[in-house]
C-alpha positions in Angstrom: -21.3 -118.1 -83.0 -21.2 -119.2 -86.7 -17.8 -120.1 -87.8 -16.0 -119.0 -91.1 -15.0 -121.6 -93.4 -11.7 -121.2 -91.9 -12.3 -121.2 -88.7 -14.1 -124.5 -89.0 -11.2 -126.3 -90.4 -8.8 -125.1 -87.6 -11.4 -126.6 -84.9 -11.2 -130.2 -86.7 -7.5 -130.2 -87.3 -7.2 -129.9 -83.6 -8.4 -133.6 -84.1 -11.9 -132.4 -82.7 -13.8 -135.4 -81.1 -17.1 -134.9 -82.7 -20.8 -136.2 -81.7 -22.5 -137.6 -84.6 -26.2 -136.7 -85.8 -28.9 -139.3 -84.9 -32.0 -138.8 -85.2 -34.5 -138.7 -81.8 -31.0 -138.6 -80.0 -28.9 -135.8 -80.9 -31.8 -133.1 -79.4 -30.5 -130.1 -77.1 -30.6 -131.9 -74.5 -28.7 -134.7 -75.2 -26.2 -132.4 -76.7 -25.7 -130.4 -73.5 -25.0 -133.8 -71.5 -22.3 -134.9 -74.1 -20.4 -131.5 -74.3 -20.4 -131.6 -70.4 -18.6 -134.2 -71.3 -16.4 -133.1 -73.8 -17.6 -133.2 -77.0 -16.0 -130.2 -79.3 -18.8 -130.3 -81.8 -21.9 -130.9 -82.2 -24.8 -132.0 -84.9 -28.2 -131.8 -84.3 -30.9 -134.4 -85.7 -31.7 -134.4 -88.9 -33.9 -131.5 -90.2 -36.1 -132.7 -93.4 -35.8 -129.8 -95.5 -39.6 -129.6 -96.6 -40.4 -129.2 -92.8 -38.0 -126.3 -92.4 -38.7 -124.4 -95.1 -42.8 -125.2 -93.8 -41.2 -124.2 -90.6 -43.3 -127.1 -89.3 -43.0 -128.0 -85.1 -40.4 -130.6 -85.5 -37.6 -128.9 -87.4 -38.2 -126.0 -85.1 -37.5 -128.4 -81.9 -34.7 -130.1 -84.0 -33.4 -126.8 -85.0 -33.8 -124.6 -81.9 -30.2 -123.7 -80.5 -29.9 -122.7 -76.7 -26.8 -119.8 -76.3 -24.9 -122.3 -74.8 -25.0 -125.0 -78.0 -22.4 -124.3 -79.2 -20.5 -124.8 -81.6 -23.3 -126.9 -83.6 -24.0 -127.4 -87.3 -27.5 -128.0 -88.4 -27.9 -131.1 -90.8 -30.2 -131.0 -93.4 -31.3 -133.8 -95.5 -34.1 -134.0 -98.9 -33.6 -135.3 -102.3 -34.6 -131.7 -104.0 -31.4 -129.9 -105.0 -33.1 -126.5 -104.9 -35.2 -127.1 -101.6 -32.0 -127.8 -99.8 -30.1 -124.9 -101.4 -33.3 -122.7 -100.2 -32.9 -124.6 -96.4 -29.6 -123.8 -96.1 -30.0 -120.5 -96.5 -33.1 -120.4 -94.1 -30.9 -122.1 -91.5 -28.8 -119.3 -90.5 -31.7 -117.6 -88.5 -31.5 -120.5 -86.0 -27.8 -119.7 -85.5 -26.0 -122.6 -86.1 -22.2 -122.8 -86.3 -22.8 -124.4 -90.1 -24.8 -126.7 -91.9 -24.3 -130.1 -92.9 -25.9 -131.8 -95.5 -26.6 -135.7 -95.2 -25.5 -137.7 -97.9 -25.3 -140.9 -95.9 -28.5 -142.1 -94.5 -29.2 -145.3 -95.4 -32.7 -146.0 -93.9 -34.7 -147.3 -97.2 -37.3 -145.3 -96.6 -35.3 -141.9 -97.1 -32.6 -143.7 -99.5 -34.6 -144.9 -101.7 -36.6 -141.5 -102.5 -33.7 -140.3 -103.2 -32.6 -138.6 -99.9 -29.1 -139.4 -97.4 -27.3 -141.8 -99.0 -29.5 -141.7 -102.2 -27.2 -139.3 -103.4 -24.9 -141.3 -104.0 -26.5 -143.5 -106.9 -26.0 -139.9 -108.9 -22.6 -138.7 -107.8 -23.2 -136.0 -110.8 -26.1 -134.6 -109.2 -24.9 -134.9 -105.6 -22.0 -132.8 -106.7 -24.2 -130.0 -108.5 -26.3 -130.0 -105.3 -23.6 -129.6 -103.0 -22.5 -126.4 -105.2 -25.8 -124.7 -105.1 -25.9 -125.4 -101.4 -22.2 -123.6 -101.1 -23.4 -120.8 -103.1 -27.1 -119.9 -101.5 -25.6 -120.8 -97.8 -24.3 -117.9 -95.7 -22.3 -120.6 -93.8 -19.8 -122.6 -94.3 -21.1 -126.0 -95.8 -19.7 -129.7 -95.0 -21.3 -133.0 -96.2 -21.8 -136.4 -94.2 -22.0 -139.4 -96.2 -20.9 -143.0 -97.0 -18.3 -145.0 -99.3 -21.0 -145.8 -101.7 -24.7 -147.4 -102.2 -22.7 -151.0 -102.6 -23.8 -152.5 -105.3 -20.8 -150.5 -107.8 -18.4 -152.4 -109.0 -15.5 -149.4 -107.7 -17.4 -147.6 -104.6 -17.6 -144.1 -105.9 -16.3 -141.9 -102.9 -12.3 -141.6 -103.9 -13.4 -139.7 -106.9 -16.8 -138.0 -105.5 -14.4 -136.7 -102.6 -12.1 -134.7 -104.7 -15.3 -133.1 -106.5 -17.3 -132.1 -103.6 -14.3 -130.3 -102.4 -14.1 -128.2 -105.8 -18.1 -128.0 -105.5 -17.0 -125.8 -102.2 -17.7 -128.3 -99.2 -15.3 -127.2 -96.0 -15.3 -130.7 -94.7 -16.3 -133.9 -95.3 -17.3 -136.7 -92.5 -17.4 -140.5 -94.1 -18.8 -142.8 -92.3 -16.5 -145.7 -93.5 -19.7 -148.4 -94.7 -21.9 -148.5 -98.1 -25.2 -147.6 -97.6 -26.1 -151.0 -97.8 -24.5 -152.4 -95.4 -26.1 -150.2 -92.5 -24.2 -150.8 -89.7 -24.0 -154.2 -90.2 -20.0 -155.8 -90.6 -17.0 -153.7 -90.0 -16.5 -150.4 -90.9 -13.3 -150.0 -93.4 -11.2 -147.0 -92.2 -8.4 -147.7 -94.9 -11.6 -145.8 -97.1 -11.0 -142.6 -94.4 -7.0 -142.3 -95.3 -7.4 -142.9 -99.2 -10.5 -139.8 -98.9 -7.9 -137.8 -96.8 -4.5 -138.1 -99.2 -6.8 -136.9 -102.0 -8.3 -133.8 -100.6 -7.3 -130.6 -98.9 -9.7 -129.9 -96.6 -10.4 -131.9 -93.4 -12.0 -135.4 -93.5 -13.6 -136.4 -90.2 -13.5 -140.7 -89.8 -16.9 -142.0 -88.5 -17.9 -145.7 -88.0 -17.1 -148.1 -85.2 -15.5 -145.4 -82.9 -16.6 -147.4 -79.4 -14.1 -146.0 -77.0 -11.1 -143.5 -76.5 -8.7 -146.3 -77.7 -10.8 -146.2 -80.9 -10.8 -142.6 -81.4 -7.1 -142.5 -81.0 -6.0 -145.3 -83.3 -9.0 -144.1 -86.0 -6.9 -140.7 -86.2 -3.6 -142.6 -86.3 -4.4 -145.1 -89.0 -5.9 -142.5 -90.9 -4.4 -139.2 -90.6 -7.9 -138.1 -90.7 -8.1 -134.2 -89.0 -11.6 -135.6 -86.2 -13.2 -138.3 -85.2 -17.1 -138.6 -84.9 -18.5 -140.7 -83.0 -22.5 -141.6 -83.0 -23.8 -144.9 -81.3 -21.4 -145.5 -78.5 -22.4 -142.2 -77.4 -26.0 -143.0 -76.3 -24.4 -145.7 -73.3 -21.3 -144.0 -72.5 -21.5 -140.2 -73.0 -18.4 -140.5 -71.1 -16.4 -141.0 -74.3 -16.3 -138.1 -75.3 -13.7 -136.9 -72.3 -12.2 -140.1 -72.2 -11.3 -139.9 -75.9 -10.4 -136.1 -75.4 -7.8 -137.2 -72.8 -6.0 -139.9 -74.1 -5.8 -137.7 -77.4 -4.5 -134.7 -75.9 -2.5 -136.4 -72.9 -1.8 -139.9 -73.5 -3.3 -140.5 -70.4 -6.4 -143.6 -70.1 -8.9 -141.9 -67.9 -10.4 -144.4 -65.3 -14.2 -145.3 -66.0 -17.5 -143.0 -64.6 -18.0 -143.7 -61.0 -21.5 -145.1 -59.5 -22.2 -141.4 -58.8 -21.0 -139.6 -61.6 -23.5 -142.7 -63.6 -26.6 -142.0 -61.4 -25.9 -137.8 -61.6 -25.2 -137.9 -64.8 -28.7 -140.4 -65.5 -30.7 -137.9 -63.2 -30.0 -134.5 -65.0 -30.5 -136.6 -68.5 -34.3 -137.6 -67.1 -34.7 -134.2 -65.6 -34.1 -132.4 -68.8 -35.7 -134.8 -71.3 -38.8 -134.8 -69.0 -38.8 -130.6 -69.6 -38.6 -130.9 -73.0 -40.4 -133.8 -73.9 -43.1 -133.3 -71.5 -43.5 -135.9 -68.4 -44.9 -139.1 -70.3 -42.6 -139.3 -73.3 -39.2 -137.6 -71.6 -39.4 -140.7 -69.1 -40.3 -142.9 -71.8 -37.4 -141.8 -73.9 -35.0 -142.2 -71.0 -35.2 -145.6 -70.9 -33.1 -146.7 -74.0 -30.3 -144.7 -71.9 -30.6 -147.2 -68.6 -28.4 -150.0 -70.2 -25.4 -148.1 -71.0 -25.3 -145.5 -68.1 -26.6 -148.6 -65.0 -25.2 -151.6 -67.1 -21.7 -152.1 -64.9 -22.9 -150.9 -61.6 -23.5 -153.1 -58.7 -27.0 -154.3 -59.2 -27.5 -151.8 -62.0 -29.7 -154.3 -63.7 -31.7 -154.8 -61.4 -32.1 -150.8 -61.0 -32.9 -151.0 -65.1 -35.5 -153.5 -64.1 -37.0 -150.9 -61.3 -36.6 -147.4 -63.4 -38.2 -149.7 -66.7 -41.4 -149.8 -64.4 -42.1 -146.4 -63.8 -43.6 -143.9 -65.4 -43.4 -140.6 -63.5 -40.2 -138.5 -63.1 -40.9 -138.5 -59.6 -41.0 -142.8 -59.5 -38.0 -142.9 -61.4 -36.3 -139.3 -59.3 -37.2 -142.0 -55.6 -35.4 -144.8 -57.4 -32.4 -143.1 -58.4 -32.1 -141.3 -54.8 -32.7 -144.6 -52.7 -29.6 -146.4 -55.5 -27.6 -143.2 -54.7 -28.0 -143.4 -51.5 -26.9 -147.1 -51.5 -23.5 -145.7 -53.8 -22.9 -143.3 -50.8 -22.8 -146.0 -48.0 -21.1 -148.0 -49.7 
């Protein structure tokens, strides 16, 4: 169901733990594993608005929305003000909950034409865009993006926040680097809780969140209303109820067993192999095997194993024989 503007805000002030959109990650499938899990929200990959509008066989499999995905926001990402305006709108028919416009990219190749975080280099225009997205989307509209390219001599967010709010954005997510600095040092939170005095509506903190004890002290040290959380997510889905937890209990959930690992491993494969078809959803499961094996008993050596084969059934015989072992044991 798509939420009002208002009914957005009350889901992050309820210090929503939120997973980010990455692209080649953040497909239904994934999503369905990490709300499982306990995800509140979330973001599908990014949808380039030239192939939406072209309604072109990617956006349509980054865009599709099972009934159950939900509550997810589309995000949407070009460097043409109107063509985004004119995507937002076209959005709605896949049902999201609301769209989300990406203002923090920083992959050259999309920065520098312009796109994610090249919106930044003209806070002027990214504020005018924003506004015409507000006013053509039927949805409520929030906006991802970064402290700044980081080359300025004052990084431009501070003011740029206050602006996109007037320009009619429902929420803002900073992810606390400059574009230039990718994910490379440490991201500077302080920039979260100066974004959040000066603003009304919700700010959600992104950057660095790696485990529950993150997410709480990221929401503490910035009063921020949510917390997303992107990379950690692709080894440990598991953060998402851990951090949910601890949030709403106080409570330090023990780690995933050897089963819940291997289950949760198996119905990942199973259902990247049905969308992905048999050769690439195998293929694609494999940058999962670190995080999800990593601190089992001989899960390296079960890495090593499942790295070799490529058939779901080869890699469905591996992971019965290593549950097996987990049962015995």
């Amino acid at each position: 169901m798509p939420f009002t503007r208002e009914s957005l805000q009350a889901l992050l002030r309820r210090r929503a733990v939120v997973l980010a959109p990455m692209e080649d990650v953040t497909d239904r499938v994934f999503r369905r594993l990490c709300r499982s899990l306990g995800a509140d929200l979330c973001f599908t990959e990014f949808v380039r608005v030239e192939g939406l509008l072209a309604e072109s066989g990617g956006a349509r499999r980054r865009m599709h929305l099972d009934p159950d995905d939900q509550p997810t926001a589309i995000q949407i990402y070009g460097s043409d003000a109107a063509l985004l305006a004119e995507a937002a709108e076209a959005a709605e028919a896949a049902g999201p909950a609301f769209i989300d416009v990406n203002c923090g990219c920083w992959v050259p190749r999309i920065e520098k034409k312009g796109a994610g975080a090249g919106w930044l280099r003209d806070p002027d225009a990214m504020v005018a865009m924003v506004a015409d997205v507000v006013r053509r989307a039927p949805l409520p509209v929030t906006v991802k993006t970064r402290l700044g390219i980081g080359h300025e001599a004052t990084l431009p967010i501070l003011d740029l926040a206050r602006r996109l709010e007037d320009a009619g954005a429902a929420a803002l997510t900073l992810h606390c680097r400059t574009a230039r600095m990718g994910y490379d040092g440490q991201a500077d939170w302080r920039f979260a809780a100066r974004v959040r005095e000066r603003v009304s509506i919700p700010v959600v903190v992104n950057g660095d969140v790696r485990s529950a004890e993150d997410a709480a002290r990221a929401l503490a040290e910035t009063g921020c209303a949510a917390v997303m959380i992107g990379r950690r997510a692709i080894e440990h889905p598991w953060i998402f109820r851990e951090a949910r937890a601890l949030l709403d209990t106080g409570v330090a959930l023990p780690p995933p067993t050897p089963r819940e690992r291997l289950d949760v491993l198996e119905r990942h494969l199973v259902g990247n192999v049905a969308q992905r078809g048999p050769r690439h959803g195998v293929h694609v499961s494999r940058r999962n095997l670190a995080g999800y094996l990593g601190s089992l008993p001989g899960g390296m050596d079960l890495r090593r194993e499942l790295l070799r084969c490529e058939t779901v059934e080869s890699c469905l015989e591996v992971i019965a024989r290593a549950r097996s072992r987990v049962y015995q044991a």
